[in-house]
C-alpha positions as CSV (number, residue, x, y, z in Angstrom):
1,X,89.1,112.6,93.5
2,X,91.0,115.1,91.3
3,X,90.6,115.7,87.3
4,X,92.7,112.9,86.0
5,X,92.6,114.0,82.7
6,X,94.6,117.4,83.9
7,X,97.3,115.0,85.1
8,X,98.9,112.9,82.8
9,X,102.0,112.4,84.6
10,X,100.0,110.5,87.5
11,X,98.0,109.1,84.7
12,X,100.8,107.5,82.3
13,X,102.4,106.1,85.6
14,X,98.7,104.6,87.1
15,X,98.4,103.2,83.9
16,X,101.1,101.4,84.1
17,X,101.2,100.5,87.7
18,X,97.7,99.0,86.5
19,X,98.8,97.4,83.4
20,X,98.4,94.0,83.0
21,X,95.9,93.7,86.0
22,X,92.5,92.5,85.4
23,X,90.0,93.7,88.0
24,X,90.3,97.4,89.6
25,X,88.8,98.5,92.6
26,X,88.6,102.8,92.3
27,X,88.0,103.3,95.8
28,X,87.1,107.5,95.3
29,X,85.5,106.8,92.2
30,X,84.0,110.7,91.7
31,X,83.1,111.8,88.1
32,X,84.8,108.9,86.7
33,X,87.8,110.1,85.2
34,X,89.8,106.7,86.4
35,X,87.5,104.6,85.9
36,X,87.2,105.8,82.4
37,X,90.8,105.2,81.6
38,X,90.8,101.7,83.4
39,X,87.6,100.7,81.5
40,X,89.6,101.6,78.2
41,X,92.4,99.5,79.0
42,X,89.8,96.4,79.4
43,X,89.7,95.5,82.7
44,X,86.7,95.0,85.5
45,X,85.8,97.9,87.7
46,X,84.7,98.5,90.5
47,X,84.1,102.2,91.9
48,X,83.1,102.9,95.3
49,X,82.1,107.0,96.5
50,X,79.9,108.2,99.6
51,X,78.3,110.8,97.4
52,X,75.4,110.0,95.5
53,X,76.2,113.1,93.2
54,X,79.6,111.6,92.5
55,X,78.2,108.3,91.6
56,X,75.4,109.8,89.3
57,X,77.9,111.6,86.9
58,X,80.1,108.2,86.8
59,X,77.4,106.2,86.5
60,X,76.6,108.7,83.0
61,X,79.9,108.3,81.9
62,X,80.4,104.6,82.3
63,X,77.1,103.2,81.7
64,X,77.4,99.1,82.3
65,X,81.4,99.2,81.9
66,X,81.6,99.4,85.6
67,X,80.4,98.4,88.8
68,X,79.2,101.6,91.7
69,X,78.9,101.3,95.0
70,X,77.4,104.3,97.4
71,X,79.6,104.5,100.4
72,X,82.4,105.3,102.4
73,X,85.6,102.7,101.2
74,X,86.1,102.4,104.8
75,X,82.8,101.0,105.5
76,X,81.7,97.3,105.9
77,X,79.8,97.4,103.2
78,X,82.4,98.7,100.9
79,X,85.3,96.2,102.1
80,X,82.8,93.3,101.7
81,X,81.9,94.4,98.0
82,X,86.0,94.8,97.3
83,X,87.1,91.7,99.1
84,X,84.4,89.7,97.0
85,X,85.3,91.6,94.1
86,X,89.0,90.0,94.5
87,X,91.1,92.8,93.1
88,X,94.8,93.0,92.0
89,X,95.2,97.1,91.8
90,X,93.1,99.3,94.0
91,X,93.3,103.0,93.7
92,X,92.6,106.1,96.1
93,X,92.5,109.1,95.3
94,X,92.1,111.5,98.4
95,X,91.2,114.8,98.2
96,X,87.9,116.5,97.2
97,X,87.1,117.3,93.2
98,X,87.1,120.0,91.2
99,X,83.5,120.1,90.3
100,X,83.2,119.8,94.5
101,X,84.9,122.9,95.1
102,X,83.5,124.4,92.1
103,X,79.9,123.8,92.9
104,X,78.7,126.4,95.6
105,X,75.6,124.3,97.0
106,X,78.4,121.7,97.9
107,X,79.7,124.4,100.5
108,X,83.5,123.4,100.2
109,X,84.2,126.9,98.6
110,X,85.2,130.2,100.6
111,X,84.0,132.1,98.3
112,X,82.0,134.7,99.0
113,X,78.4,133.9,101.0
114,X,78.8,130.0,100.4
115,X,76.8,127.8,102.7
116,X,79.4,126.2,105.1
117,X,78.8,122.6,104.4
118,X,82.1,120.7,103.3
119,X,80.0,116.8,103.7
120,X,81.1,114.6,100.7
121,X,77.9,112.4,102.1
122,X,75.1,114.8,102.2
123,X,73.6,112.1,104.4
124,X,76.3,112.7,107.0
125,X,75.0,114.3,110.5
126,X,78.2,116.6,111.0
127,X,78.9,119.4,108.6
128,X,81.2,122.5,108.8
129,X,78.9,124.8,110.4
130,X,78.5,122.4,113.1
131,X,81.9,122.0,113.8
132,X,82.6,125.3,114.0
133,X,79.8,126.8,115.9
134,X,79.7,123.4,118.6
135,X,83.0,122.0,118.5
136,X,85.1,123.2,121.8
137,X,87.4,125.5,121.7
138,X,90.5,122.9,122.8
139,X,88.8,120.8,120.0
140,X,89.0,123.9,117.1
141,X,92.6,124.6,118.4
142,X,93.2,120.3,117.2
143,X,91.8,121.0,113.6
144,X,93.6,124.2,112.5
145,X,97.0,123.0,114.1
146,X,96.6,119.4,113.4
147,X,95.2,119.3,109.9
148,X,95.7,123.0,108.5
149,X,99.5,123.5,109.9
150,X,98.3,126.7,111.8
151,X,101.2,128.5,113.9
152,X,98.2,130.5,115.3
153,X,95.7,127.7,115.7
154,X,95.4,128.7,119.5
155,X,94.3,132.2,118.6
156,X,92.1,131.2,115.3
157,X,90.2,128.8,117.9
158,X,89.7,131.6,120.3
159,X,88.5,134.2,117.5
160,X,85.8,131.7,116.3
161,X,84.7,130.8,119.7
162,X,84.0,134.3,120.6
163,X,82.9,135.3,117.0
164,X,80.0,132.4,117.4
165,X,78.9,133.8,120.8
166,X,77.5,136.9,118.8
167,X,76.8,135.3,116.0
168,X,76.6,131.7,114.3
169,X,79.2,130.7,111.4
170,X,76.4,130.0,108.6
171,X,78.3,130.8,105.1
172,X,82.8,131.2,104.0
173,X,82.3,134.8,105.2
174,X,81.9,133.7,108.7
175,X,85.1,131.8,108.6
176,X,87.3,133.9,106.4
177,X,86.2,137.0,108.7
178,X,88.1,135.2,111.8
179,X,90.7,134.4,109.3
180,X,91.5,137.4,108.6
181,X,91.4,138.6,112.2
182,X,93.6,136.0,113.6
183,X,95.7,136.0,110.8
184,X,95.6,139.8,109.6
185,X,94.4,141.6,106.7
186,X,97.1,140.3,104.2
187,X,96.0,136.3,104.5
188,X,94.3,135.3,101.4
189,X,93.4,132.2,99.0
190,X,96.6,130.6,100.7
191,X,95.4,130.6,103.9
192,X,91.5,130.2,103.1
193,X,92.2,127.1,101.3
194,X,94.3,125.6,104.0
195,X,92.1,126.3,106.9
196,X,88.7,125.4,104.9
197,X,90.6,122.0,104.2
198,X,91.5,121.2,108.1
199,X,87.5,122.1,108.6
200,X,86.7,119.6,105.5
201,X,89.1,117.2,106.7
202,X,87.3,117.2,110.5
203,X,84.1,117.1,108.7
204,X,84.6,113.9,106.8
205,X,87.0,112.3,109.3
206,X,89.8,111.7,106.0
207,X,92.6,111.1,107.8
208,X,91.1,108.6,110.3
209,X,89.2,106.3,107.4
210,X,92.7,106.4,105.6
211,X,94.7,104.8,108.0
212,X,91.7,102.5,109.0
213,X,91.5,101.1,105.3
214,X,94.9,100.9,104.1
215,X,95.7,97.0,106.3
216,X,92.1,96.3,105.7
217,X,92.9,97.0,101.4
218,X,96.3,95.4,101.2
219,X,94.6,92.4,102.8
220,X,92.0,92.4,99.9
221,X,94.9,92.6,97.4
222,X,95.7,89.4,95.4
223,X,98.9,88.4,95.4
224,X,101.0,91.0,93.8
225,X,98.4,93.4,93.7
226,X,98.9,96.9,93.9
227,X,97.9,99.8,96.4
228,X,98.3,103.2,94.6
229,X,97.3,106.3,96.7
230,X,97.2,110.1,95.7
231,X,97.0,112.6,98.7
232,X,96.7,115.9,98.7
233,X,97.5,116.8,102.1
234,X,100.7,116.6,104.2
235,X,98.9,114.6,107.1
236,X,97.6,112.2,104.0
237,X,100.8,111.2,102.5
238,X,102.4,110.9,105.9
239,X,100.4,107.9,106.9
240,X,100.6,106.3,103.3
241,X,104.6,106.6,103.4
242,X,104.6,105.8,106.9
243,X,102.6,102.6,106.3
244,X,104.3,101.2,103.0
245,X,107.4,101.7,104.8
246,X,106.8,99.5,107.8
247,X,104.9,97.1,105.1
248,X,108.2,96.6,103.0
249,X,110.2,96.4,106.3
250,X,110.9,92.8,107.8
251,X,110.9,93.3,111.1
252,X,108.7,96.1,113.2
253,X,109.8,95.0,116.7
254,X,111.1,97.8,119.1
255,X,114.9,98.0,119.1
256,X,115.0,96.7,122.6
257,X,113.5,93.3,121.6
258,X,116.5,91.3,121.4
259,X,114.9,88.3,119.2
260,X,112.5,89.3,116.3
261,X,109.1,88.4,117.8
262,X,106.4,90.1,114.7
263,X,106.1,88.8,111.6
264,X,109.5,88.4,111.1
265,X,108.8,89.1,106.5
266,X,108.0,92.4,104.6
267,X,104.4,92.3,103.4
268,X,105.3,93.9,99.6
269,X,107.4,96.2,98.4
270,X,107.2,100.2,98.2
271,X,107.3,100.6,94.1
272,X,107.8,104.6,94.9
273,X,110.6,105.4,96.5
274,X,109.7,108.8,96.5
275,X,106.2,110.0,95.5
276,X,105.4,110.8,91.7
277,X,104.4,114.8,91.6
278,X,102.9,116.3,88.5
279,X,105.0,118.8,86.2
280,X,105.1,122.4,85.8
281,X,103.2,122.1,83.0
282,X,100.4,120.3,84.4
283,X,100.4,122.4,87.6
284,X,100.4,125.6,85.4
285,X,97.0,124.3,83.9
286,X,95.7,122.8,86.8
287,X,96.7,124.8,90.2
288,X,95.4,121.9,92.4
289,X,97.3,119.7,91.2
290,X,100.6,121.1,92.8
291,X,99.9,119.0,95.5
292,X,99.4,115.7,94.6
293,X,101.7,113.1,95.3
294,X,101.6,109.3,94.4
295,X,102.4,106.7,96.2
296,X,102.1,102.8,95.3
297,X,102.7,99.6,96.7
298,X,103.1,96.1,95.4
299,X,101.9,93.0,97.8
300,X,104.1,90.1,98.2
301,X,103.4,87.0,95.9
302,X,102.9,83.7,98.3
């Protein structure tokens, strides 16, 4: 859900990924920003987002060009509306948005005394000050290694468990506090960001409702559809480059299966050998878009 309009590298080449295509599904639909440039090339839309916020400000900028729907693109709900909707592109943009981050109430933010929320669904029973102040500390030890690349997640873990026991973690000061007295005095913005993302990611279970939806997406796809994905996060474009590889690969049986006993055909083919990054230029106005990496794949014709 980044600002599309500060990347126009990822923007020229969705656009043409998506030209020609006649109904869109924008699976992390945010401000609107996608959806606006889809719209403008003519096509049907369809945006999905868990947060009502989100869905407000597209629903502003889009008035009856396109169609919303509140949820998680993961959900039931959400796979019946695209399946019916019959689409040949869908897009995901991962991540959180700028206006997310930039809005303190949200709590995604380590600045200084921000409520420590981090739910993209403010519905959602499990926020960041649960996690940190209930989850176990074997449990803490799995988010900051697993999904902030922590060499000391052990010790970060074991700094916030006996941190909590005095007091609860209730805003970013909490958390950048045992930051900084895990990781020392220097660790700053760098490190913030990357820990308050592996809490974020925990929060909103990202990683798991990727790789849950992708099968479930490319099987909504018509034939030669396209799956484009932005991630923002090493763990994120491991499972979308993992999974278009094995899709675009005949065969997945183990080596030691003499005869070919899957599916024995590739399902597509990977249209991004390597992923499409944004440029200096872009990065230099946009910081968080240093990160982003696209990925798309096209689904076999039958």
């Amino acid at each position: 859900m980044s600002d599309f309009e500060h990347a126009p590298v990822l923007l020229k080449e969705i656009c043409s990924m998506a030209q020609d295509k006649s109904c869109v599904v924008d699976c992390t639909v945010g401000g609107g920003g996608h959806a606006a440039a889809f719209t403008g090339m003519g096509v049907s839309v369809l945006g999905i987002d868990r947060d009502r916020d989100a869905l407000e400000v597209a629903r502003q900028r889009l008035g009856d060009s396109a169609e919303l729907y509140q949820g998680t693109f993961d959900s039931p709900g959400a796979m019946e509306q695209i399946s019916h909707f019959g689409p040949d592109f869908v897009l995901m943009d991962l991540g959180v948005s700028s206006w997310h981050l930039d809005s303190d109430e949200r709590g995604f933010s380590f600045r200084e005394k921000v409520r420590l929320d981090m739910r993209m669904d403010e519905t959602a029973e499990l926020d960041a000050s649960t996690v940190l102040n209930s989850y176990a500390e074997s449990d803490l030890e799995r988010v900051f290694r697993d999904y902030g690349d922590e060499r000391k997640a052990r010790a970060l873990a074991r700094t916030v468990v006996r941190r909590r026991a005095r007091a609860a973690f209730k805003t970013s000061d909490d958390l950048v506090g045992a930051i900084r007295a895990t990781l020392g005095p220097r660790s700053g913005p760098p490190e913030f960001a990357r820990l308050f993302q592996a809490v974020r990611i925990e929060v909103n279970s990202e990683l798991f409702q990727l790789a849950e939806s992708l099968p479930r997406l490319l099987e909504a796809l018509q034939p030669g559809g396209i799956l484009a994905v932005i991630s923002y996060h090493s763990g994120e474009d491991r499972i979308v480059k993992h999974t278009f590889a094995e899709w675009a690969s005949r065969c997945v049986c183990p080596p030691t299966i003499p005869i070919c006993s899957c599916r024995g055909e590739a399902l597509g083919e990977r249209i991004t050998r390597k992923p499409v990054t944004a440029s200096p230029e872009e990065c230099e106005v946009n910081p968080r878009a240093r990160s982003a990496k696209l990925r798309g794949f096209r689904k076999r014709d039958k």
